[in-house]
mmCIF entry with sequence, helices, sheets and N, C-alpha, C, O atoms, coordinates in Angstrom:
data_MODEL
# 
_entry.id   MODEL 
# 
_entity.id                         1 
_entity.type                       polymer 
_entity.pdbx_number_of_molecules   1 
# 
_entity_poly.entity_id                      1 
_entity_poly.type                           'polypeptide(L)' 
_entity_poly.nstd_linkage                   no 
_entity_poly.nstd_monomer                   no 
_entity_poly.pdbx_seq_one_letter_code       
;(UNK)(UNK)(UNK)(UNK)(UNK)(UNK)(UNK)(UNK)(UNK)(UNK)(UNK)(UNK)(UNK)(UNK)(UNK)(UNK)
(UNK)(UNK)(UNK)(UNK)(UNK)(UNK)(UNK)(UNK)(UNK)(UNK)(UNK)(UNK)(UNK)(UNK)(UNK)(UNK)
(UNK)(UNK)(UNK)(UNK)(UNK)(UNK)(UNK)(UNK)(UNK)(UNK)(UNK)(UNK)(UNK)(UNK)(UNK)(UNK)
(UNK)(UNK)(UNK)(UNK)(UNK)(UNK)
;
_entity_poly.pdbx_seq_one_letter_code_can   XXXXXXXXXXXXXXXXXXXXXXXXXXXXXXXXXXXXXXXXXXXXXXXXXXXXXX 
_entity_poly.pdbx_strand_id                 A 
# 
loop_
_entity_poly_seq.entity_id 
_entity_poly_seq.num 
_entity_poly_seq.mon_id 
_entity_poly_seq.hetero 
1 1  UNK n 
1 2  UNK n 
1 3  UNK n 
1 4  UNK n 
1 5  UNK n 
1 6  UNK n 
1 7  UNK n 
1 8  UNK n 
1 9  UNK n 
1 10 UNK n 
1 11 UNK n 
1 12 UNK n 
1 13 UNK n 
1 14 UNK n 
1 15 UNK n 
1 16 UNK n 
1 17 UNK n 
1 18 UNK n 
1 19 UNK n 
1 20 UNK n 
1 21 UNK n 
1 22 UNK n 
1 23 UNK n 
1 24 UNK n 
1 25 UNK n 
1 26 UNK n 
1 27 UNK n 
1 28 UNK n 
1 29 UNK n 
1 30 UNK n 
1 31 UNK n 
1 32 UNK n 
1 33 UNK n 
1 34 UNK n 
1 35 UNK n 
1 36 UNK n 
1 37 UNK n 
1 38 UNK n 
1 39 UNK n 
1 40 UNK n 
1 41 UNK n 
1 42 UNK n 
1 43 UNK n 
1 44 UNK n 
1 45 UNK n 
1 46 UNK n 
1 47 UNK n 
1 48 UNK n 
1 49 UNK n 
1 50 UNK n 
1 51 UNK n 
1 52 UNK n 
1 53 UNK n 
1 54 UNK n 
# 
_struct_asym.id          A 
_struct_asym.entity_id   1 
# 
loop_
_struct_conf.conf_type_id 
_struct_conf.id 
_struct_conf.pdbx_PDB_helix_id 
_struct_conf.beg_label_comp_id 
_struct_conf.beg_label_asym_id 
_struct_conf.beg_label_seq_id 
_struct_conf.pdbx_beg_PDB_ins_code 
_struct_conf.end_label_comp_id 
_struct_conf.end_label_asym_id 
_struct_conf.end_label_seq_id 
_struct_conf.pdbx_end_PDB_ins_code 
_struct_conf.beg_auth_comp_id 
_struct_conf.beg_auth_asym_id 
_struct_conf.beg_auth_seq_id 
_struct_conf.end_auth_comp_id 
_struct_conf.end_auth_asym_id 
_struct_conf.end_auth_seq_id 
_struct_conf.pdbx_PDB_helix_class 
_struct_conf.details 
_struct_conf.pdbx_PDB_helix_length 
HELX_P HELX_P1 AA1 UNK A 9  ? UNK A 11 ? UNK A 9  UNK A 11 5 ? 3 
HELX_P HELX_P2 AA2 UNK A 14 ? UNK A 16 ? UNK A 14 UNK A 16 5 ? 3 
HELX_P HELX_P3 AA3 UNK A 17 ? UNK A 18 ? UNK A 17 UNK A 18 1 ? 2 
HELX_P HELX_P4 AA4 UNK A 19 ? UNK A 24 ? UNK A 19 UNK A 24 3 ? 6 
HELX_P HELX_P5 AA5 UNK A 25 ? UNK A 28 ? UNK A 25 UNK A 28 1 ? 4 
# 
_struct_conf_type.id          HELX_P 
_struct_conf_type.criteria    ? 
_struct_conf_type.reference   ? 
# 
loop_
_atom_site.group_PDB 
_atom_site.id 
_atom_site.type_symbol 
_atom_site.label_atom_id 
_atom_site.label_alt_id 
_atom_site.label_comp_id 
_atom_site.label_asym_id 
_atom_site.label_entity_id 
_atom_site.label_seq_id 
_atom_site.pdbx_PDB_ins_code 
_atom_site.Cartn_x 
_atom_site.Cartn_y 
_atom_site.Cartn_z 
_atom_site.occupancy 
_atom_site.B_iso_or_equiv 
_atom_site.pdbx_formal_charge 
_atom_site.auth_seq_id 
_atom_site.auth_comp_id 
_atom_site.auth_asym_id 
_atom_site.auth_atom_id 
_atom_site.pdbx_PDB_model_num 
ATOM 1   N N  . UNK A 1 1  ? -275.504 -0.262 148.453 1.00 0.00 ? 1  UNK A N  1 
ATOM 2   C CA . UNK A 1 1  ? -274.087 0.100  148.452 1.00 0.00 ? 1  UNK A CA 1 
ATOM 3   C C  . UNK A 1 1  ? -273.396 -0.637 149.589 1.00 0.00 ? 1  UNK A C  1 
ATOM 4   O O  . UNK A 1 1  ? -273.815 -0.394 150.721 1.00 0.00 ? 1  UNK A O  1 
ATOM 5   N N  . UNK A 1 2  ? -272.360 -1.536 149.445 1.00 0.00 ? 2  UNK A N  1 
ATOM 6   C CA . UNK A 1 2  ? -272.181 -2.777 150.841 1.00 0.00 ? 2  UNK A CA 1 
ATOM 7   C C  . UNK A 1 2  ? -270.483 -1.805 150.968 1.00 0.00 ? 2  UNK A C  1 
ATOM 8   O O  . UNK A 1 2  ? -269.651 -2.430 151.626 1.00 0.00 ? 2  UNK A O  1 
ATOM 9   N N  . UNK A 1 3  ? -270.003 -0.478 150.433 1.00 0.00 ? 3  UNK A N  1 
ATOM 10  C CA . UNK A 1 3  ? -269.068 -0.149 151.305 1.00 0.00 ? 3  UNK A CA 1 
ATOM 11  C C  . UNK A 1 3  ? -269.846 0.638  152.508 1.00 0.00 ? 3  UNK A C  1 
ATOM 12  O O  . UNK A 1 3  ? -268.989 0.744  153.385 1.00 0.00 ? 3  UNK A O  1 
ATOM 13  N N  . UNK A 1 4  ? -270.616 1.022  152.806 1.00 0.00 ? 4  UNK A N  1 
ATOM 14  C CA . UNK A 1 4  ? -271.435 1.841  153.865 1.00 0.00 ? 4  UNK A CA 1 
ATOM 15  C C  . UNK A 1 4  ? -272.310 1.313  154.684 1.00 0.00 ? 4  UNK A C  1 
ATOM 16  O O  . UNK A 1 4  ? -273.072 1.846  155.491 1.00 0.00 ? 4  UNK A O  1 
ATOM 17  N N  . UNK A 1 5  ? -272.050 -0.289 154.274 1.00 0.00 ? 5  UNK A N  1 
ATOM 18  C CA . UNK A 1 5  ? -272.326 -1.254 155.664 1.00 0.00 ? 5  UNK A CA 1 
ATOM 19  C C  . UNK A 1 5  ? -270.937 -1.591 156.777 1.00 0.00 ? 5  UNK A C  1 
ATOM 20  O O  . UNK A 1 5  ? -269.848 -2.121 156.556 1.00 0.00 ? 5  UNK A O  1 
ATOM 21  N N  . UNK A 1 6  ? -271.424 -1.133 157.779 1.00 0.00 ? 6  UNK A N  1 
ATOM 22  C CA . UNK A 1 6  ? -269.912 -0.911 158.759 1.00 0.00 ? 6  UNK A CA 1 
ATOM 23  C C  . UNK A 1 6  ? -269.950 -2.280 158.922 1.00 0.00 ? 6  UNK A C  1 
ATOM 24  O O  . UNK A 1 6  ? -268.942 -2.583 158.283 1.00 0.00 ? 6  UNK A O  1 
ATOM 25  N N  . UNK A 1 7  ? -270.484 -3.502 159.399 1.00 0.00 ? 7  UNK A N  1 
ATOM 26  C CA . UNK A 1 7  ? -271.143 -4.665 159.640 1.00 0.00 ? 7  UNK A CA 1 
ATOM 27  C C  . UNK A 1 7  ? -269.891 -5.712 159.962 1.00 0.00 ? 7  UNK A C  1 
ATOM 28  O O  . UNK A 1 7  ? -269.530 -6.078 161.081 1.00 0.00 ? 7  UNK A O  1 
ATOM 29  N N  . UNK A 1 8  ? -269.305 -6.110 158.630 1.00 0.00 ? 8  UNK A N  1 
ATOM 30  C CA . UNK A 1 8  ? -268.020 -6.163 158.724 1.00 0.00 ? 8  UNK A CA 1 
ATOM 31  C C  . UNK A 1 8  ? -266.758 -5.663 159.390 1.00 0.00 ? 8  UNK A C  1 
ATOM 32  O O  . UNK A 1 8  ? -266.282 -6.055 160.456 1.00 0.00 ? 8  UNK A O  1 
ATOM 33  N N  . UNK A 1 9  ? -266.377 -4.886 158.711 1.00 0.00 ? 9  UNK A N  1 
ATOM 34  C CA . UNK A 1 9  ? -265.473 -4.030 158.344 1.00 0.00 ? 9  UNK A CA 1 
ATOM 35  C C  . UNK A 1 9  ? -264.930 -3.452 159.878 1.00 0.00 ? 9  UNK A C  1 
ATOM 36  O O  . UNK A 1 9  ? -263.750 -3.426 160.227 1.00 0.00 ? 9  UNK A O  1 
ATOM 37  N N  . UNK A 1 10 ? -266.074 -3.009 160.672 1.00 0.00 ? 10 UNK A N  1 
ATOM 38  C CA . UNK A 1 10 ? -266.107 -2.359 161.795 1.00 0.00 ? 10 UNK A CA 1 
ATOM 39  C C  . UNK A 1 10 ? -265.503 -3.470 163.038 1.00 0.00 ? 10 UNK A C  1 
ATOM 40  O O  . UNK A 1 10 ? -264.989 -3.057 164.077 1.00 0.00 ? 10 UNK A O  1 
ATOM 41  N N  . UNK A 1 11 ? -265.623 -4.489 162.809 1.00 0.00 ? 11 UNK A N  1 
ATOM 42  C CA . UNK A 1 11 ? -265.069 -5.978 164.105 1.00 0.00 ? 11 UNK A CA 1 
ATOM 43  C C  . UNK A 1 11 ? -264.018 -6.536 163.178 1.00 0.00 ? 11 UNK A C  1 
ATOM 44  O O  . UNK A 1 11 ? -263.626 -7.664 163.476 1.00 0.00 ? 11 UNK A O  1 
ATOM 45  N N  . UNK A 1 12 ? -263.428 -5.914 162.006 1.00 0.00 ? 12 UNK A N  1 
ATOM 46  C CA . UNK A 1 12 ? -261.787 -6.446 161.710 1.00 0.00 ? 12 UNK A CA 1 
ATOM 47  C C  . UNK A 1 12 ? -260.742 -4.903 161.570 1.00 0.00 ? 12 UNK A C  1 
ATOM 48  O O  . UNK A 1 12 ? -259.621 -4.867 161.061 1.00 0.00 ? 12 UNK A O  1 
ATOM 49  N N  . UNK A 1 13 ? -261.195 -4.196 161.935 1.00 0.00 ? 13 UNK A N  1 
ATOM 50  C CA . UNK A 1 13 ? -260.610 -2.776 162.444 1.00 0.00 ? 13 UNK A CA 1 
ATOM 51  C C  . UNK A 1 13 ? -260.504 -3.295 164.099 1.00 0.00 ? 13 UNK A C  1 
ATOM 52  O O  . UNK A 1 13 ? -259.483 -3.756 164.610 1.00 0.00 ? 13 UNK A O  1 
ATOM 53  N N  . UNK A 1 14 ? -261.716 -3.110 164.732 1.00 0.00 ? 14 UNK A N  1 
ATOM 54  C CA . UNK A 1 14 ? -261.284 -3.520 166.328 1.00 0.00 ? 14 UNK A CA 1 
ATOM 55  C C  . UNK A 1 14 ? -260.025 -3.614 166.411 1.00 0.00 ? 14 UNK A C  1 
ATOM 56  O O  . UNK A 1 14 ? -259.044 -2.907 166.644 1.00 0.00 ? 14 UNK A O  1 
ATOM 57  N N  . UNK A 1 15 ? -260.557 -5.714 165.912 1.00 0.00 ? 15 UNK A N  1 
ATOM 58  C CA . UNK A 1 15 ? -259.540 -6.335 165.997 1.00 0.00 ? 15 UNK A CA 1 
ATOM 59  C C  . UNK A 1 15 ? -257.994 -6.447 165.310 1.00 0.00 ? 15 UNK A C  1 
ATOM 60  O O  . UNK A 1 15 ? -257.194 -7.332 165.614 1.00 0.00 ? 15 UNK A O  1 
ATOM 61  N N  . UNK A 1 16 ? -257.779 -5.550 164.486 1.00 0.00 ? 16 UNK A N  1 
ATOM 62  C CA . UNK A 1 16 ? -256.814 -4.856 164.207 1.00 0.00 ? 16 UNK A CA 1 
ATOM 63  C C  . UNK A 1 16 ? -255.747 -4.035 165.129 1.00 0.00 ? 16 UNK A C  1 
ATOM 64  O O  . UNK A 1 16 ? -254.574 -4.240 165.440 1.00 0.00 ? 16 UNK A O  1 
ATOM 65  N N  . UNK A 1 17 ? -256.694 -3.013 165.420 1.00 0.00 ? 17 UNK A N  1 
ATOM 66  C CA . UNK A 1 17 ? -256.876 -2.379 166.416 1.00 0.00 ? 17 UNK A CA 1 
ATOM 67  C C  . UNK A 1 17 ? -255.917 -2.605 167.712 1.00 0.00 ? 17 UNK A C  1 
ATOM 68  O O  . UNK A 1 17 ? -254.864 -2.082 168.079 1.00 0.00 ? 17 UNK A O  1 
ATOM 69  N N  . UNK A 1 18 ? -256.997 -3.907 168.384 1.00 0.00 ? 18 UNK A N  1 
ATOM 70  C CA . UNK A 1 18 ? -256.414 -4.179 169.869 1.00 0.00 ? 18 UNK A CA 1 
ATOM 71  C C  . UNK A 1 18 ? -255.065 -5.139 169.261 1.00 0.00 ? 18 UNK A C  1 
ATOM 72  O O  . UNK A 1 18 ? -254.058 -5.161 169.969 1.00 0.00 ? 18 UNK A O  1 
ATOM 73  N N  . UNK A 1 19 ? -255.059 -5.813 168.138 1.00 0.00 ? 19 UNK A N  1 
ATOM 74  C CA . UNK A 1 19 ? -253.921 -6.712 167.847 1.00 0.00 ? 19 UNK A CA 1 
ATOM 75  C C  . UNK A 1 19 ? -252.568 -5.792 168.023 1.00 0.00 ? 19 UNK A C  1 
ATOM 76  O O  . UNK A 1 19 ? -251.503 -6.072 168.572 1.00 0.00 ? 19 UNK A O  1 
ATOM 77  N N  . UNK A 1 20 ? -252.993 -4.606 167.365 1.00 0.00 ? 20 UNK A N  1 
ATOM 78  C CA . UNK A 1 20 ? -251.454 -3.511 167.444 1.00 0.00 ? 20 UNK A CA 1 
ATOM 79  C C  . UNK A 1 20 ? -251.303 -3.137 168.458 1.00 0.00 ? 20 UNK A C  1 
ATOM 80  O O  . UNK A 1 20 ? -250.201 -3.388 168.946 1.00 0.00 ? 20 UNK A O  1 
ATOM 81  N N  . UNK A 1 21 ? -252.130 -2.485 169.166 1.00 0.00 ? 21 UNK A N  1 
ATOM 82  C CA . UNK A 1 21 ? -252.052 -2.217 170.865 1.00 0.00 ? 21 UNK A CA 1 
ATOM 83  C C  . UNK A 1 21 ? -251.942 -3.256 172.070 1.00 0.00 ? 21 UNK A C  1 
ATOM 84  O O  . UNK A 1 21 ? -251.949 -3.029 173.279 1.00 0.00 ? 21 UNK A O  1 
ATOM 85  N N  . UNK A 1 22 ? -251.856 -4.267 171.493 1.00 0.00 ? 22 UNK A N  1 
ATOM 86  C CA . UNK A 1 22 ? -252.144 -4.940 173.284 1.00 0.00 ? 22 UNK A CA 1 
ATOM 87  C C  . UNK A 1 22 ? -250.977 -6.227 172.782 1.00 0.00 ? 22 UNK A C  1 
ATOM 88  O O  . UNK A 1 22 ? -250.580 -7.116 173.534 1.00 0.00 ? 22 UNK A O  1 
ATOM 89  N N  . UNK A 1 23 ? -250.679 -6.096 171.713 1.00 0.00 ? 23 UNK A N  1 
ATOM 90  C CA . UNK A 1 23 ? -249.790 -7.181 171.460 1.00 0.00 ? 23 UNK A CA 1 
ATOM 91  C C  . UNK A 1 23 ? -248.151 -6.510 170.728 1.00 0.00 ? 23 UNK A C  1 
ATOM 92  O O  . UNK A 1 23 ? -247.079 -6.416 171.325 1.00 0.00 ? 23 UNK A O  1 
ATOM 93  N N  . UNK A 1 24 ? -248.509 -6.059 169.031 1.00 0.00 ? 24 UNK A N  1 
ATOM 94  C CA . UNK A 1 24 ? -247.575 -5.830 168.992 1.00 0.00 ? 24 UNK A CA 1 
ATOM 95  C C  . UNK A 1 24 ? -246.395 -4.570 169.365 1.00 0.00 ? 24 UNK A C  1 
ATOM 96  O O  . UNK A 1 24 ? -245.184 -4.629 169.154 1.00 0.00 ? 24 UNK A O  1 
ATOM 97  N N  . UNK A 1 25 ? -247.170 -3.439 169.980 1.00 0.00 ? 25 UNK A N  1 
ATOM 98  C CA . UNK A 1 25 ? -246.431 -2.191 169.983 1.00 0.00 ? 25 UNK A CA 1 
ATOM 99  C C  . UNK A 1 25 ? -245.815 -2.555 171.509 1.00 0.00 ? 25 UNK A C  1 
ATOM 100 O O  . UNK A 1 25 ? -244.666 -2.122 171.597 1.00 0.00 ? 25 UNK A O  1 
ATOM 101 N N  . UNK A 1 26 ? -246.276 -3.243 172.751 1.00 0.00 ? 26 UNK A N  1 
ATOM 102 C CA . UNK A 1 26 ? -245.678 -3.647 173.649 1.00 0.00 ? 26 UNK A CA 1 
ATOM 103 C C  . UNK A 1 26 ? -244.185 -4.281 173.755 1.00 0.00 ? 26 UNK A C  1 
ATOM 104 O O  . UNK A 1 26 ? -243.309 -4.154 174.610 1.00 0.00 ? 26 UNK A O  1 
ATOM 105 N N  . UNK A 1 27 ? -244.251 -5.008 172.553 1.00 0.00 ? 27 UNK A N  1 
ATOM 106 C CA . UNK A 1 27 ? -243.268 -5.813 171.896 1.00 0.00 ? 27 UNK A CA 1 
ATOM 107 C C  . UNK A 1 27 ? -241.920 -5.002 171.155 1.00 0.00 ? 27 UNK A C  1 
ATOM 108 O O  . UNK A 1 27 ? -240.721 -5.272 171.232 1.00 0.00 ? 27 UNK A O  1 
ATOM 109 N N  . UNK A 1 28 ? -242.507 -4.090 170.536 1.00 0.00 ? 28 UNK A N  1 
ATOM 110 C CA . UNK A 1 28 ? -241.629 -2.722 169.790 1.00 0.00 ? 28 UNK A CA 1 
ATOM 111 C C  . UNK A 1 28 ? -241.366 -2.296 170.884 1.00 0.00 ? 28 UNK A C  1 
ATOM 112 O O  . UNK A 1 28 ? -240.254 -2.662 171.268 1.00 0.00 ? 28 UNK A O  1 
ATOM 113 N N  . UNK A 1 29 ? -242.159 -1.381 171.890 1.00 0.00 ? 29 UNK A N  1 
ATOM 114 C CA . UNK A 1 29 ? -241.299 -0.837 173.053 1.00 0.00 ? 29 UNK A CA 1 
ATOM 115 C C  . UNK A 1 29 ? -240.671 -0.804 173.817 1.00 0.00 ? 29 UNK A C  1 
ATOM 116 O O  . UNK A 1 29 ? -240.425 0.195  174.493 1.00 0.00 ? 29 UNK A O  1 
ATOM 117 N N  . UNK A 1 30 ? -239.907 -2.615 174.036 1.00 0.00 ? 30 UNK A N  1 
ATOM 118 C CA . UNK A 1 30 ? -239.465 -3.038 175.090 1.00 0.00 ? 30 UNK A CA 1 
ATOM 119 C C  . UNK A 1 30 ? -238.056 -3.167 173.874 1.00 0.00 ? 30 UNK A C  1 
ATOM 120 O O  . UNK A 1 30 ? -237.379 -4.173 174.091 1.00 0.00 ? 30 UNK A O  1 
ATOM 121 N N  . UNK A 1 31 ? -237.855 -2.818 173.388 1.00 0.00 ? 31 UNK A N  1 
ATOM 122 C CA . UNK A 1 31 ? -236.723 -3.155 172.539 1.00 0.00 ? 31 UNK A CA 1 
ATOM 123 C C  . UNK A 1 31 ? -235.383 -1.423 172.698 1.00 0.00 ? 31 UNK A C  1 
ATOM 124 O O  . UNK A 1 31 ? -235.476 -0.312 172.176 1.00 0.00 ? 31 UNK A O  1 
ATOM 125 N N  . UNK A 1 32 ? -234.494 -1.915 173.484 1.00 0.00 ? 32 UNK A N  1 
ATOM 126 C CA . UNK A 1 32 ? -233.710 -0.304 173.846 1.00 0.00 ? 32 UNK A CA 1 
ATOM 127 C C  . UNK A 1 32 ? -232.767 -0.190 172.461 1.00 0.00 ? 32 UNK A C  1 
ATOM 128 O O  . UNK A 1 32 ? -232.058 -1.034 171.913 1.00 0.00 ? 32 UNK A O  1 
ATOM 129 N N  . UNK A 1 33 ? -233.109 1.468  172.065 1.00 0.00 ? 33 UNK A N  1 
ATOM 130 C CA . UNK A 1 33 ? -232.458 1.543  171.092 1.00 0.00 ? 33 UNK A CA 1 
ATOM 131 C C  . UNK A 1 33 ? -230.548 2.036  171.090 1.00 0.00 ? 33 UNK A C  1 
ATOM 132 O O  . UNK A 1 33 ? -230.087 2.820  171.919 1.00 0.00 ? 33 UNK A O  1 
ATOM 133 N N  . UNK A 1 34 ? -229.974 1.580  170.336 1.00 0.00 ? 34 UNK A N  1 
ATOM 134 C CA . UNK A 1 34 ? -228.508 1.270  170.071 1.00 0.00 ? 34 UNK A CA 1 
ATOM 135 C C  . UNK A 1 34 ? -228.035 2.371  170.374 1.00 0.00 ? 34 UNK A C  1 
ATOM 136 O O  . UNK A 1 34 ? -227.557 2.573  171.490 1.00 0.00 ? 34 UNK A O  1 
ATOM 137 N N  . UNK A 1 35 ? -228.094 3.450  169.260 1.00 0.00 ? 35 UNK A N  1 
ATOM 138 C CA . UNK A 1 35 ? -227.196 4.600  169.297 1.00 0.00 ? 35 UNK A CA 1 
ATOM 139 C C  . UNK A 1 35 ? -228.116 5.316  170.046 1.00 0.00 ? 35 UNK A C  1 
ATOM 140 O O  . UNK A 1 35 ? -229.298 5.329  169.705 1.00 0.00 ? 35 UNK A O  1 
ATOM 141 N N  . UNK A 1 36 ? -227.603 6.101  171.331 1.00 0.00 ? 36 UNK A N  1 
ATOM 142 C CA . UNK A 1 36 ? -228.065 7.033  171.804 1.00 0.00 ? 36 UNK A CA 1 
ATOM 143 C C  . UNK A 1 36 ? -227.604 8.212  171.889 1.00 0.00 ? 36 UNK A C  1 
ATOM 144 O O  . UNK A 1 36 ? -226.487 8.523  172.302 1.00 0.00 ? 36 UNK A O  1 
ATOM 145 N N  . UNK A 1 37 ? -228.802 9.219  171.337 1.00 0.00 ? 37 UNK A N  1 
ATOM 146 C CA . UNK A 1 37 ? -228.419 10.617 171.173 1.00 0.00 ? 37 UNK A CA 1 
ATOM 147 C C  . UNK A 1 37 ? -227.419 11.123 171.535 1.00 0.00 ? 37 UNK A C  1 
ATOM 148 O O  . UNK A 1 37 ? -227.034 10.418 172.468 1.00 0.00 ? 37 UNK A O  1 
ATOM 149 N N  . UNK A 1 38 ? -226.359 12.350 171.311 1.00 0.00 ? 38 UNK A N  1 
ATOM 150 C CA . UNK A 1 38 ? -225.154 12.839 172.015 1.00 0.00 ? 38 UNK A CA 1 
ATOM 151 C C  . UNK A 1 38 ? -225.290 14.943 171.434 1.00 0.00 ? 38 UNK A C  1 
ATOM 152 O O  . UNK A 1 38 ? -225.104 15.787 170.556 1.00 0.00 ? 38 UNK A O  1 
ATOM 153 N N  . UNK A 1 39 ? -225.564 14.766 172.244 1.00 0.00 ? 39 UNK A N  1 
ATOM 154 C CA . UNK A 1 39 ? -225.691 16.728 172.209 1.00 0.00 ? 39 UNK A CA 1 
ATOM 155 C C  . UNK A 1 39 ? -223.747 17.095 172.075 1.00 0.00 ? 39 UNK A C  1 
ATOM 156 O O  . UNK A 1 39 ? -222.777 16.943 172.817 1.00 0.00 ? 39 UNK A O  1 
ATOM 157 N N  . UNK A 1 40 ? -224.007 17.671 170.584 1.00 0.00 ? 40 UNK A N  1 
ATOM 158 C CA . UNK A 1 40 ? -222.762 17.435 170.266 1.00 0.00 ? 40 UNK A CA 1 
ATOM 159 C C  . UNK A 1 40 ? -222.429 19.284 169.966 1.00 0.00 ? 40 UNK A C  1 
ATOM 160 O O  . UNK A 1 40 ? -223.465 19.931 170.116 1.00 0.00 ? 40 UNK A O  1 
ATOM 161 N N  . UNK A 1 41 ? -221.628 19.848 169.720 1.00 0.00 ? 41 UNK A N  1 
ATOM 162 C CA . UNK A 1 41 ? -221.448 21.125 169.762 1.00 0.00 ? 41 UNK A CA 1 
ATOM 163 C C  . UNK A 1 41 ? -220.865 21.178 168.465 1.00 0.00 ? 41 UNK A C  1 
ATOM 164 O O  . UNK A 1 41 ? -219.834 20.612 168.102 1.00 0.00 ? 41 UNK A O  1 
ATOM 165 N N  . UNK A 1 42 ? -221.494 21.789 167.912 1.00 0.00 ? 42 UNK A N  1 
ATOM 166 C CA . UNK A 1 42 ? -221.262 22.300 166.443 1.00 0.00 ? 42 UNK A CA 1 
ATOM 167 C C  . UNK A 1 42 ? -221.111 23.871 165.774 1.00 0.00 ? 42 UNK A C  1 
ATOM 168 O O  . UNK A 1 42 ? -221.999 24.683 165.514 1.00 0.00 ? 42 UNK A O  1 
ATOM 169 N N  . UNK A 1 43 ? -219.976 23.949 165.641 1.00 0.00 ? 43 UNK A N  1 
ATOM 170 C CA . UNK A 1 43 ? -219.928 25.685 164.949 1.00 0.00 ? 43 UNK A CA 1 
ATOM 171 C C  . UNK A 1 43 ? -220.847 26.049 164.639 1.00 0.00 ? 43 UNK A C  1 
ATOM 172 O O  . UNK A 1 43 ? -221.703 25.475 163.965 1.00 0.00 ? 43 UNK A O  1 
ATOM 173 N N  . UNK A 1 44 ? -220.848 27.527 165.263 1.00 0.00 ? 44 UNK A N  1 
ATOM 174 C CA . UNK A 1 44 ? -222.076 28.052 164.988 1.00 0.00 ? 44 UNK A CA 1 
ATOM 175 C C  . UNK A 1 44 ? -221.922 28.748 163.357 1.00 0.00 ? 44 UNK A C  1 
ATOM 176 O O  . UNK A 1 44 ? -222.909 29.194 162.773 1.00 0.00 ? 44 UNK A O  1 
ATOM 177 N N  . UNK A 1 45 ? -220.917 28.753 162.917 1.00 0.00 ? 45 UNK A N  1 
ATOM 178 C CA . UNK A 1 45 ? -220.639 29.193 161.435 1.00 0.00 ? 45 UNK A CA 1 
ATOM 179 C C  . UNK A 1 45 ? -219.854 28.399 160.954 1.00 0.00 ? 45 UNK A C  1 
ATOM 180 O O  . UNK A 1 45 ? -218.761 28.286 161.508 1.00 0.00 ? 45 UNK A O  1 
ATOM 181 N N  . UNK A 1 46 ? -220.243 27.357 159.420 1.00 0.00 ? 46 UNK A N  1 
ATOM 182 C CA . UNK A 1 46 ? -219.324 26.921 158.608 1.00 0.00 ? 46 UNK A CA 1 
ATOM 183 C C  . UNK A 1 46 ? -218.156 27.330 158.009 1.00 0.00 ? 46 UNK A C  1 
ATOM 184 O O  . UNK A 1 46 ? -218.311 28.548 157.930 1.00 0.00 ? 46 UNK A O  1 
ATOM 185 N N  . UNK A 1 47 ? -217.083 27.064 157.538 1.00 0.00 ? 47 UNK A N  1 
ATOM 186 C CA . UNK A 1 47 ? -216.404 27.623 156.858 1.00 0.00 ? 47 UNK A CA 1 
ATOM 187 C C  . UNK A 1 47 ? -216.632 27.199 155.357 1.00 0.00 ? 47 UNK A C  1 
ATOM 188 O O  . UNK A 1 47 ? -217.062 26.171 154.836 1.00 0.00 ? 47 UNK A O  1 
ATOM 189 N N  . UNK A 1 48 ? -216.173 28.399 154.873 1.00 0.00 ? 48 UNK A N  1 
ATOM 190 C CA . UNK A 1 48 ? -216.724 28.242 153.160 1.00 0.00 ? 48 UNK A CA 1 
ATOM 191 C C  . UNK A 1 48 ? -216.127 27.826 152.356 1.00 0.00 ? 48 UNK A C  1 
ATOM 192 O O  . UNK A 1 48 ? -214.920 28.065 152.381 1.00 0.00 ? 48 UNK A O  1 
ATOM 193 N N  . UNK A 1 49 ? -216.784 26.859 151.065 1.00 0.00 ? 49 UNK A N  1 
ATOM 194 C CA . UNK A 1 49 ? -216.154 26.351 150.267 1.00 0.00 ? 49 UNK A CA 1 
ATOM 195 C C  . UNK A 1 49 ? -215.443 26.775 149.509 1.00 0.00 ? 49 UNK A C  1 
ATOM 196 O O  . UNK A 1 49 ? -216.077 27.580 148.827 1.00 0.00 ? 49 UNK A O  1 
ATOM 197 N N  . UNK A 1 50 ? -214.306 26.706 149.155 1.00 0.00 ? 50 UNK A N  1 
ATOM 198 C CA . UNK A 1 50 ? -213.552 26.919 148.593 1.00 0.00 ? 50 UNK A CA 1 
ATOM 199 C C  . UNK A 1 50 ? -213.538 26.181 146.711 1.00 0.00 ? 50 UNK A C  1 
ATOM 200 O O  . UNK A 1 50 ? -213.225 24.993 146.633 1.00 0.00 ? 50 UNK A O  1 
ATOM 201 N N  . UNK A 1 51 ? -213.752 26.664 145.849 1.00 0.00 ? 51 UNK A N  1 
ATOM 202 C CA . UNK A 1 51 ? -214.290 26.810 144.373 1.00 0.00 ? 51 UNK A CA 1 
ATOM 203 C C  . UNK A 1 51 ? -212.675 26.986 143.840 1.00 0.00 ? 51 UNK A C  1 
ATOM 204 O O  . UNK A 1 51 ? -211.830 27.847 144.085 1.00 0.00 ? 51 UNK A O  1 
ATOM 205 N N  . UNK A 1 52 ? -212.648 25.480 142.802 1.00 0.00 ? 52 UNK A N  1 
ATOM 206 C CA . UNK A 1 52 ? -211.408 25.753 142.713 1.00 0.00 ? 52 UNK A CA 1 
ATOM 207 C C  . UNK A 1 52 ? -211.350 26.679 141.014 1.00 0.00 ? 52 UNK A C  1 
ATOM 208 O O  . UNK A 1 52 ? -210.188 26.857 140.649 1.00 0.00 ? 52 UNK A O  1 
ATOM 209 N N  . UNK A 1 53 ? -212.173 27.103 140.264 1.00 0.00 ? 53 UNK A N  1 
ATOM 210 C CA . UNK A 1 53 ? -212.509 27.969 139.778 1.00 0.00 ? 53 UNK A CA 1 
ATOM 211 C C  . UNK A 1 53 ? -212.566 29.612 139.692 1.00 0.00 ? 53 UNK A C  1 
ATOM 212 O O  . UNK A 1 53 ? -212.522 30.389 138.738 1.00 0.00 ? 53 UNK A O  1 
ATOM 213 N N  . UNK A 1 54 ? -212.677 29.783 141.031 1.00 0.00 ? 54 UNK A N  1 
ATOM 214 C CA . UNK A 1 54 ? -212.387 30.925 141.013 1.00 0.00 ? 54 UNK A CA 1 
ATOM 215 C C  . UNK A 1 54 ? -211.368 31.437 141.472 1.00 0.00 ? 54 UNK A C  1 
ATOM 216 O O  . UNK A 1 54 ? -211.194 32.652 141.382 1.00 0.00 ? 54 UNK A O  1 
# 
């Protein structure tokens, strides 16, 4: 059964692996994002729709 030989499989995970960590997520994190959050105050009760039906 050659899926239950790690042999392979196991040194292109690694290197997978360290490729995402040591290269590209460094790269993603240095990037500041645009819109920044704003703690905004929002009614604590909607007002209700109005149904022009009834």
């Amino acid at each position: 059964m050659p899926q239950l030989n790690p042999n392979p499989w196991f040194h292109i995970m690694l290197l997978t692996w360290f490729t995402f960590s040591f290269l590209i997520q460094p790269k993603l994190l240095s990037f500041t994002p645009t819109n920044t959050p704003l703690n905004k105050n929002t009614p604590t009760k909607p007002t209700p729709w109005t149904w022009p039906w009834t």
